[in-house]
N, C-alpha and C positions, 0 to 999 in steps of 0.2 A: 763705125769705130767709136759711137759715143761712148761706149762702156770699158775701151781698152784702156784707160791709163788704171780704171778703178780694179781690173783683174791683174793686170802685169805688174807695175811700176813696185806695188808692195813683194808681190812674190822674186819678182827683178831682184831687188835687193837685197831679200833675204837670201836668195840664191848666190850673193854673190860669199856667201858662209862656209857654203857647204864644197868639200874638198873634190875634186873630180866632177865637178859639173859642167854640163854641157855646154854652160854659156862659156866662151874663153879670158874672158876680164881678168883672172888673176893672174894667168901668166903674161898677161900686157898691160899690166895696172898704168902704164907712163905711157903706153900708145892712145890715149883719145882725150881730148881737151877737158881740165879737171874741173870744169862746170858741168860737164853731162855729168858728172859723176856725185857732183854737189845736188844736181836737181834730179837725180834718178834716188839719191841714200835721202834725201833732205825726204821726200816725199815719203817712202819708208819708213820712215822714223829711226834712220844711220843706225840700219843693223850691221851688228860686229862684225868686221870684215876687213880685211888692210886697205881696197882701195877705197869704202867707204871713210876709215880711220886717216888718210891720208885729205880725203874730200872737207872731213869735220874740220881737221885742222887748218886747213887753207882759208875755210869758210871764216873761221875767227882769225885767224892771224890778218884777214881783211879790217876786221874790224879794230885792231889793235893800233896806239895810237903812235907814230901818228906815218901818213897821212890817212883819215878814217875811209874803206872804202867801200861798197855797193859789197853785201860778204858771197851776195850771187849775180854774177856778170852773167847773166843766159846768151847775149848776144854775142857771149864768146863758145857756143854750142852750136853748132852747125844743125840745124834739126831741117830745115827745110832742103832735103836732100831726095830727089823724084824725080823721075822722069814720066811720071803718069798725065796723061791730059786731060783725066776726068779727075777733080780734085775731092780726096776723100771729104765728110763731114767734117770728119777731125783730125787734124794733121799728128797727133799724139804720137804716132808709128815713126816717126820720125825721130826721136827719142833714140829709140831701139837702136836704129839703124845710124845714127850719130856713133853709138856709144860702141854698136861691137862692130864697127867697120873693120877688117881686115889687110888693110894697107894703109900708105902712109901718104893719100890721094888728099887733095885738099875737095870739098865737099862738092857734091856733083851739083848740077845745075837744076832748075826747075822750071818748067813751063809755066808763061805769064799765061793767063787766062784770060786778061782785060780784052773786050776786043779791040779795045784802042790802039793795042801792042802788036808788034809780030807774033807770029803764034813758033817760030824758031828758038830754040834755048837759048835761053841768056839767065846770065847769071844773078838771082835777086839781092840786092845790098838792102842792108840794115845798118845804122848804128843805132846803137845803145836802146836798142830791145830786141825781143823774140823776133826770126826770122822765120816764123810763120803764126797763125791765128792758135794764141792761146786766149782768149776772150772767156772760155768756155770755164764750166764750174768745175772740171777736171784739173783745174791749174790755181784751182783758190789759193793750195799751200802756197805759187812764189808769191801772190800778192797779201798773204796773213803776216808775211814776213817782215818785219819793223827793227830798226833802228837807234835808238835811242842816244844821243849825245852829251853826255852832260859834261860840258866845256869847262864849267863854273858852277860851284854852287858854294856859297858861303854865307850863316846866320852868326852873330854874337850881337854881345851886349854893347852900347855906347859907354864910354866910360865917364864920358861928359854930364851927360842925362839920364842914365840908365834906360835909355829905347834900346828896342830891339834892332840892331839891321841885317835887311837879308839882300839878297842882290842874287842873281843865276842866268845863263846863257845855256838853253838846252835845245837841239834841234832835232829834229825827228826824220828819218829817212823813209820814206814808204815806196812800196813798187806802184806802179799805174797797169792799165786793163792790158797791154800787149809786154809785159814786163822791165818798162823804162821805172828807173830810175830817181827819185827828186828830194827835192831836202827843204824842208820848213821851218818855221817857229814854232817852239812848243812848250812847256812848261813843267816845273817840278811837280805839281797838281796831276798830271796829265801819266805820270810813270808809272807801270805795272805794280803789283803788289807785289811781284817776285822780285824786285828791285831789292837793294838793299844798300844802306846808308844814311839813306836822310828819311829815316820812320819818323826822327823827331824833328822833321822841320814844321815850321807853325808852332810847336808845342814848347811854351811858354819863351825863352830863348838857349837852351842849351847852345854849346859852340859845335860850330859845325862848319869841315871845308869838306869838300867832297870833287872827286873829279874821275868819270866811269861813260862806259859804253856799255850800254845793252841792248840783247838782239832776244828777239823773240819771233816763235813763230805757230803754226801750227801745220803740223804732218799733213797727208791725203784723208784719214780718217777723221781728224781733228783733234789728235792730243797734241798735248800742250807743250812746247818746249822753251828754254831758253840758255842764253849764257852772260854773261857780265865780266869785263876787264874791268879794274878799277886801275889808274894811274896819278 
């Protein structure tokens, strides 16, 4: 299965466009947790599609302030959904079978492998990451996925002395290798180019307050995406 997310997850998506298609997501757009639907359109590059259009929008209204939040929660995606005891390469297929389950089952169990463990089903817990191994370079998109917080950012003149002052609070959110979540210090210097706002910060002392989220990320192919809340 190392090659399934790079044949389906694009085609997945675009599929979910096209009017009588086999897959049934459109006439159950609210049956399956709107993170499979974030991480199947995000990796497609959210082709047009209403559950995709519905996935976009949650995706930012995540990020919108306030409280600012993680805009892809994966650990609310059920993917580790099997009953197989020989465990594929790549748990990818799991995806699929999250997303067009046809009931309203809560997700099935899966066989521990450890042999530390029982080899009887029980049910695997995660919090706050992927609930099976995305490690793999089929999953780069969730971890291209960034963050950006700027809490604070303000330059003017002293009126005292005519110095410059600038002062800024920006922290950056990135995903880790099984798709956990974290937040850091980070800097005005450090902001994308597609940012927009403080082009002239450093640049002599123009006045400037600025205060925005931006998320950026890149698709399974690796185009480039992003968006920005300013507040």
């Amino acid at each position: 299965m190392r090659h399934l997310l790079k044949k389906l997850l694009p085609s997945v998506a675009v599929a979910l466009t096209v009017t009588g298609s086999s897959l049934p997501i459109p006439a159950r757009a609210q049956t399956y947790p709107i993170d499979c639907a974030i991480l199947l359109c995000l990796s497609g590059g959210w082709p047009a599609s209403v559950p995709c259009a519905r996935a976009r929008a949650e995706f930012i209204r995540r990020i919108t302030p306030w409280p600012v939040e993680p805009p892809l929660q994966i650990w609310r995606c059920p993917m580790g959904a099997s009953y197989e005891n020989d465990r594929l390469q790549n748990n990818a297929g799991g995806i699929f079978e999250a997303l067009y389950r046809t009931d309203s089952r809560r997700p099935l169990q899966s066989l521990l492998v450890d042999n530390l463990v029982p080899t009887d089903l029980a049910l695997r817990l995660v919090q706050d990451r992927a609930d099976i191994d995305i490690s793999g370079p089929e999953f780069n998109f969730v971890r291209s996925i960034r963050v950006f917080d700027v809490r604070y950012a303000r330059q003017h003149e002293s009126g005292r002395d005519g110095d410059c002052n600038r002062s800024a609070t920006v922290v950056l959110g990135t995903y880790g290798t099984q798709g956990d979540f974290s937040w850091q210090r980070s800097s005005i210097t450090a902001m994308p180019e597609a940012h927009v706002g403080l082009e002239r910060w450093g640049e002599h002392c123009p006045g400037i307050y600025h205060r925005s989220v931006f998320v950026d990320w890149r698709d399974y192919d690796g185009n480039y995406g992003f968006e920005q809340v300013n507040y």
